[in-house]
C-alpha positions as CSV (number, residue, x, y, z in Angstrom):
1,X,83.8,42.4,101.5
2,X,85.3,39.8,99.0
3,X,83.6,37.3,96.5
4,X,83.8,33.4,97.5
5,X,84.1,31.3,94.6
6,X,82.4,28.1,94.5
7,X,85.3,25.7,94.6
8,X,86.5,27.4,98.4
9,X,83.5,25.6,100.0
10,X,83.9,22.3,97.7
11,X,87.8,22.0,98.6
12,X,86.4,22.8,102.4
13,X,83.2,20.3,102.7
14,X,84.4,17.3,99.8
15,X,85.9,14.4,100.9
16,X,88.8,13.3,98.7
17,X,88.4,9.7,97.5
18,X,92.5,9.1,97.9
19,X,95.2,10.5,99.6
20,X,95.7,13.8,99.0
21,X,98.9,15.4,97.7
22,X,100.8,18.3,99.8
23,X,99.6,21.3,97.2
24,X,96.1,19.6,97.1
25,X,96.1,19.6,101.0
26,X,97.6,22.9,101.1
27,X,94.7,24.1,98.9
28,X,91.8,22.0,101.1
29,X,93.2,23.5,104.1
30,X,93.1,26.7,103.1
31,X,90.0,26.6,101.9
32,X,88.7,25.1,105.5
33,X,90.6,28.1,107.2
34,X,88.5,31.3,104.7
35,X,85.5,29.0,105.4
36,X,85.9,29.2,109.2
37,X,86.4,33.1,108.6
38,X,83.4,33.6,107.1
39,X,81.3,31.3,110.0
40,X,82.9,33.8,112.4
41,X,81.6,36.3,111.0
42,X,83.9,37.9,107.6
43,X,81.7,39.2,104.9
44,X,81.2,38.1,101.6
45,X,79.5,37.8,99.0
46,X,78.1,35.4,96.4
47,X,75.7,34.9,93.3
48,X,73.5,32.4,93.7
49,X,74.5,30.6,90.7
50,X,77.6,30.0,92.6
51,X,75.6,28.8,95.6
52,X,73.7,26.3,93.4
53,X,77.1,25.1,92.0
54,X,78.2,23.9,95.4
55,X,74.6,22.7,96.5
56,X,74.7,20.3,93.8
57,X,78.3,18.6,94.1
58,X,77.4,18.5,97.6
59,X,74.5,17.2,97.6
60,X,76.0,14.7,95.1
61,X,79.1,13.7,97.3
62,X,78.0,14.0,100.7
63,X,73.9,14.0,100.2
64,X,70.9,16.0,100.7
65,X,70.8,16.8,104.6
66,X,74.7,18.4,104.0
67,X,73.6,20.5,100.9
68,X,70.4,21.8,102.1
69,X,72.4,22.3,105.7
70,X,75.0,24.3,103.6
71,X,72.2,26.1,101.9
72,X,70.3,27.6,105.0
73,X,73.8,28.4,106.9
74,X,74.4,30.6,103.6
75,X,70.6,31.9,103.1
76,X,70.0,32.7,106.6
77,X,73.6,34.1,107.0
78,X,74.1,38.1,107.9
79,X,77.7,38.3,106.8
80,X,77.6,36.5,103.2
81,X,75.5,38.5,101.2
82,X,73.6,36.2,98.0
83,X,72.9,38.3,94.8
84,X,70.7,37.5,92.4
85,X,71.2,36.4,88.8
86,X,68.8,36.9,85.4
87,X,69.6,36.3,82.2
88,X,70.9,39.8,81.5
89,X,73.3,39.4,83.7
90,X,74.4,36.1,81.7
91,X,74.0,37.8,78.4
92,X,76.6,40.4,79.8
93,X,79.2,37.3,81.2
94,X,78.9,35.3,78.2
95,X,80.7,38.3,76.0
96,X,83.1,38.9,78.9
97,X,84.0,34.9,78.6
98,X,84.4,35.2,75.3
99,X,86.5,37.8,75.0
100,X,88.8,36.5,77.9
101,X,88.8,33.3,77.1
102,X,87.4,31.9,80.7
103,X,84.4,30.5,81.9
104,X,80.3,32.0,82.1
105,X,80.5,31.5,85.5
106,X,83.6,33.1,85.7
107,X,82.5,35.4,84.2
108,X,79.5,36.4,85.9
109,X,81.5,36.5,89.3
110,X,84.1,39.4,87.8
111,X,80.9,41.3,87.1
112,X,79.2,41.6,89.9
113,X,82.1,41.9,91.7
114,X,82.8,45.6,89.4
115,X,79.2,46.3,90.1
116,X,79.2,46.0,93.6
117,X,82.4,47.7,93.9
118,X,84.2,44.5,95.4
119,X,87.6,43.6,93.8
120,X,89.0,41.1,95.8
121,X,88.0,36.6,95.1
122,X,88.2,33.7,97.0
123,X,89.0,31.2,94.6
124,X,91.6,28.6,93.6
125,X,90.5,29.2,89.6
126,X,93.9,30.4,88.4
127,X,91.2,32.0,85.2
128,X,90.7,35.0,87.3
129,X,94.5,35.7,87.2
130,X,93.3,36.6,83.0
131,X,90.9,39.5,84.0
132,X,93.8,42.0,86.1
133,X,92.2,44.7,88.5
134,X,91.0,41.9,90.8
135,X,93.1,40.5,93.9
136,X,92.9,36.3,93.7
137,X,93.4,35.5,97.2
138,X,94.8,33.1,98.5
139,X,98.0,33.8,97.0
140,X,98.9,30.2,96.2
């Protein structure tokens, strides 16, 4: 099982408002090919403060029926498992940011992926490079 960052569903679903450069569509594409992974049937996992992140920007860019679409495909999903966060858990990221220089929600994601014995990220945040005994994929 890996982690999926936020920003692999927002390069996926967003429209780009201009023509996109070759390393943006590289990254867009990529993100469209984990994102068809995971509707076939790859597991992964996701806080649902990273859910909410990518509810709102959708539901900002594309509107209401896409988020809350997006949000039941995820909820109702038996391959993407959502944890739960409390403010514990945030207590705990906001030292970890801190100390690493990188964002709370950042932050939070690197913990419960050590807690839940995960250690490999879908992301395009190059942050996560800073925290070491994690595998960033894609490798771009």
């Amino acid at each position: 099982m890996k982690f999926v960052d936020s920003n692999i569903f927002l390069h996926a679903y967003l429209v780009p408002r201009r023509t996109l450069t070759k390393d943006e569509q590289r990254v867009k594409d990529e993100a469209k090919a984990i994102v068809r992974r995971i509707e076939e049937g790859e597991e992964v996992a996701i806080t649902v403060v990273h859910l909410s992140e990518v509810v709102n920007v959708v539901e900002a860019g594309l509107g209401i029926k896409e988020s809350l679409g997006f949000l039941a495909w995820v909820v109702t999903s038996e391959n993407v498992k959502v944890y739960s966060v409390g403010a514990k858990d945030y207590e705990a990221a906001l030292l970890l940011a801190k100390e690493k220089e990188i964002g709370a929600n950042d932050a939070l994601a690197y913990l419960f992926m050590k807690a839940h014995g995960i250690s490999e990220i879908y992301t395009f945040d190059k942050h996560f490079k800073k925290l070491g005994d994690i595998t960033k994929l894609p490798e771009m």
